[in-house]
C-alpha positions in Angstrom: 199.8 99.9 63.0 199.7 103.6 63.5 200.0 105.5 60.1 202.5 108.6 60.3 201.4 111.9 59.8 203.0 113.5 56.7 205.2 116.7 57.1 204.1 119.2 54.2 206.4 120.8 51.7 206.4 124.3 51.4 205.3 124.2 47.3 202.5 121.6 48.4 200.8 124.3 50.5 198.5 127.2 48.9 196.5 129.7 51.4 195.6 133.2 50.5 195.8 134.6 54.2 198.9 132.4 55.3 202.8 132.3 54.4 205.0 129.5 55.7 207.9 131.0 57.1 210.3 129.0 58.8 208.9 125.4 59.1 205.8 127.3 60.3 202.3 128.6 59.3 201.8 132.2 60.0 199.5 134.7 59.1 198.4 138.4 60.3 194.9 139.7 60.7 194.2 143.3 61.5 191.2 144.2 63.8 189.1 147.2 64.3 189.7 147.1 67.9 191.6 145.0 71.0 187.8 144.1 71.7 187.7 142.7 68.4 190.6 140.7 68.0 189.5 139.7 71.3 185.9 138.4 70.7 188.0 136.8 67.8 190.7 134.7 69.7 188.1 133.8 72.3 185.9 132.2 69.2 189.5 130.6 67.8 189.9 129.3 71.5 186.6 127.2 70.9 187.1 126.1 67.3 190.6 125.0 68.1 189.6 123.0 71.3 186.8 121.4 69.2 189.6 120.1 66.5 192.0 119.6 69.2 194.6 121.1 67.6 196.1 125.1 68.7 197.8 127.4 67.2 200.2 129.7 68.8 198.6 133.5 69.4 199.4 136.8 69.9 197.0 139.6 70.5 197.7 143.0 69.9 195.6 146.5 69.8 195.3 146.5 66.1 196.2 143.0 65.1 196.5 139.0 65.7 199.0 137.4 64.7 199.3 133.7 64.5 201.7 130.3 63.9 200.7 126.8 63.2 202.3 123.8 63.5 202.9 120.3 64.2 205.2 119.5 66.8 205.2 116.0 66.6 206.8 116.1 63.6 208.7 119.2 63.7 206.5 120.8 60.7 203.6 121.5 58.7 200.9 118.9 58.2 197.4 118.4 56.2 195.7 119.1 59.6 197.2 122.8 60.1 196.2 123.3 56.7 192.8 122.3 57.6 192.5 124.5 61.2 194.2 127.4 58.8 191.6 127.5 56.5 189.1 127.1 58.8 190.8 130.1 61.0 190.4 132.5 58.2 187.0 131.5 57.6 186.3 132.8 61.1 188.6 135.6 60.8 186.0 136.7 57.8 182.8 136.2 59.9 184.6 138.7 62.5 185.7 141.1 60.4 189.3 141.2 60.3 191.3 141.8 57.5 194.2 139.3 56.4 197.9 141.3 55.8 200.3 138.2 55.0 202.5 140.8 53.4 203.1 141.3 57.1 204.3 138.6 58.8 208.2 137.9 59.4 210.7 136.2 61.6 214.1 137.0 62.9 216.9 135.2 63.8 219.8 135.5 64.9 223.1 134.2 63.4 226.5 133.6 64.8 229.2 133.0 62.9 231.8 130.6 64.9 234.4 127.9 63.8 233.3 126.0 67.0 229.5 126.2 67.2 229.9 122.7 69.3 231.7 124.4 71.6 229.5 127.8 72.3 226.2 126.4 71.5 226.1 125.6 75.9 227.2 129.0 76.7 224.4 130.7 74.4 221.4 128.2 75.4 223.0 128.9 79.5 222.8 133.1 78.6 219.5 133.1 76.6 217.3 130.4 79.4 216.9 128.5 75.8 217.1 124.6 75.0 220.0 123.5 73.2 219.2 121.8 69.7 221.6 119.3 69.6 220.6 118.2 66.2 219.6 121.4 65.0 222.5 123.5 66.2 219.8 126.1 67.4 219.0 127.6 70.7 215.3 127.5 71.1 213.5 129.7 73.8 210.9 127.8 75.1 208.2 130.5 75.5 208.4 131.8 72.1 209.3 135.2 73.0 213.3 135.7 72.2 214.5 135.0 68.3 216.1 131.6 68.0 219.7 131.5 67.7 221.5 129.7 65.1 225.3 129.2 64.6 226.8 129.5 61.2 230.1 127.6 60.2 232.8 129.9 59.2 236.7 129.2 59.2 237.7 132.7 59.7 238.9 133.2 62.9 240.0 136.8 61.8 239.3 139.1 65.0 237.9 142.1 63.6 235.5 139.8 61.3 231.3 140.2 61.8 230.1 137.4 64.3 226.8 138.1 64.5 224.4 139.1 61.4 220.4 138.9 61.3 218.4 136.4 59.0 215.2 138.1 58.4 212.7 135.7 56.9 209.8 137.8 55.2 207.0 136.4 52.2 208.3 135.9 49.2 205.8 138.9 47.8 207.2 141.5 50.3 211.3 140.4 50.0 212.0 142.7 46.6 210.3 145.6 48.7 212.3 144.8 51.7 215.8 144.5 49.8 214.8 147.8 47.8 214.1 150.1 50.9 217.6 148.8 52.7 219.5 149.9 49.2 217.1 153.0 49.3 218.4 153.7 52.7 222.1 153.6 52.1 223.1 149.5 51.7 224.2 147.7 49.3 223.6 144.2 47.9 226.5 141.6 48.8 225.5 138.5 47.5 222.3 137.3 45.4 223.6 134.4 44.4 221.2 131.9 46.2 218.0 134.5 45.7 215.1 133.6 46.1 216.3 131.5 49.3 218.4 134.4 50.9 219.5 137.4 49.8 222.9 139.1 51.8 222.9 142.9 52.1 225.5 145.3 54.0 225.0 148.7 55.8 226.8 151.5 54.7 229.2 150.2 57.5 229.6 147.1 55.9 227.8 145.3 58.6 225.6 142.7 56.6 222.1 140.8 57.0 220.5 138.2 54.9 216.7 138.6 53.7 215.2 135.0 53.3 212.1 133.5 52.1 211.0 129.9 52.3 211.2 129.1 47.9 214.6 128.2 46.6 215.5 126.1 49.4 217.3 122.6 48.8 216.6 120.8 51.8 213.8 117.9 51.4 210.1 119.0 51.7 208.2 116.1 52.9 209.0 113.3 55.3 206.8 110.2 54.3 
């Protein structure tokens, strides 16, 4: 019988250089140079091929930036803790400097009475697969923010459809919220902080900052 891989919990997982954001691993290491992060990712490409297990990469002039995961069971497990750890061992040995402060995902939100109904129309526009039990639309190559579709039963036709969830570290979410107030907003609704926090422009138009703690939904899958 083959035993199942465990799916983590975000409170079960501890790493100095990573934040989970998302149902994902990610983490943010600066570099003195493209050649740098270079001679880094090439190294990574060997360790990961050894353990047979990749994260997802992106190379810039002045940083890397990386996600890991387990798709086979749609999450985090032991084994991307492992490759994580060892990652930022490497990292060390090369140099680079970790910024987890840093990392952050947006999505975007619609807000639709009929989410059933649209969720074809949006996966058609955006070249995206269609979560069916998700609800999302999911580019396949990773390079357009995943689309989500929020219940509402306002059908009011001046009301905001589409808002921005901005998923930051929990360390860097006060900072966030304090610079958008700084800047003119306002906070809307704090109610369900530390899990998401709604602001508003001075237009009204609102946003949610989000972090991964203060979330109900169950953290480990036996």
């Amino acid at each position: 019988m083959v035993q199942k891989i465990a799916r983590l919990g975000v409170r079960q997982v501890d790493l100095a250089d990573w934040r989970w954001l998302l149902g994902a691993l990610r983490a943010r290491f600066e570099t003195s140079s493209f050649a740098a992060g270079f001679a880094f990712v090439a190294a990574l490409g060997q360790l990961s091929d050894t353990v047979g297990h990749h994260p997802d990469v992106d190379l810039r002039a002045g940083h890397v930036q990386l996600v890991l995961r387990s798709p086979d069971v749609d999450g985090v497990t032991e084994r991307d803790v492992q490759l994580a750890e060892r990652i930022s061992a490497l990292a060390s040995e090369h140099g680079l400097t970790p910024r987890p402060e840093q990392v952050r995902v947006l999505e975007l939100a619609l807000d639709t009475p009929a989410s059933e109904m649209v969720l074809p129309f949006w996966a058609a526009i955006l070249d995206g697969d269609g979560d069916d039990a998700g609800g999302d639309v999911i580019d396949p190559a990773g390079e357009l923010p995943p689309l989500w579709f929020q219940v509402t039963d306002s059908t009011a036709p001046d009301r905001q459809r589409f808002h921005l969830d901005v998923t930051v570290p929990p360390e860097a979410a006060d900072r966030r919220i304090a610079a958008a107030v700084a800047a003119g907003g306002t906070v809307v609704d704090d109610r369900r902080a530390p899990a998401f926090i709604v602001l508003a422009d001075p237009d009204g138009n609102k946003v949610c900052i989000c972090t991964a703690l203060g979330r109900d939904a169950p953290e480990s899958t036996p």
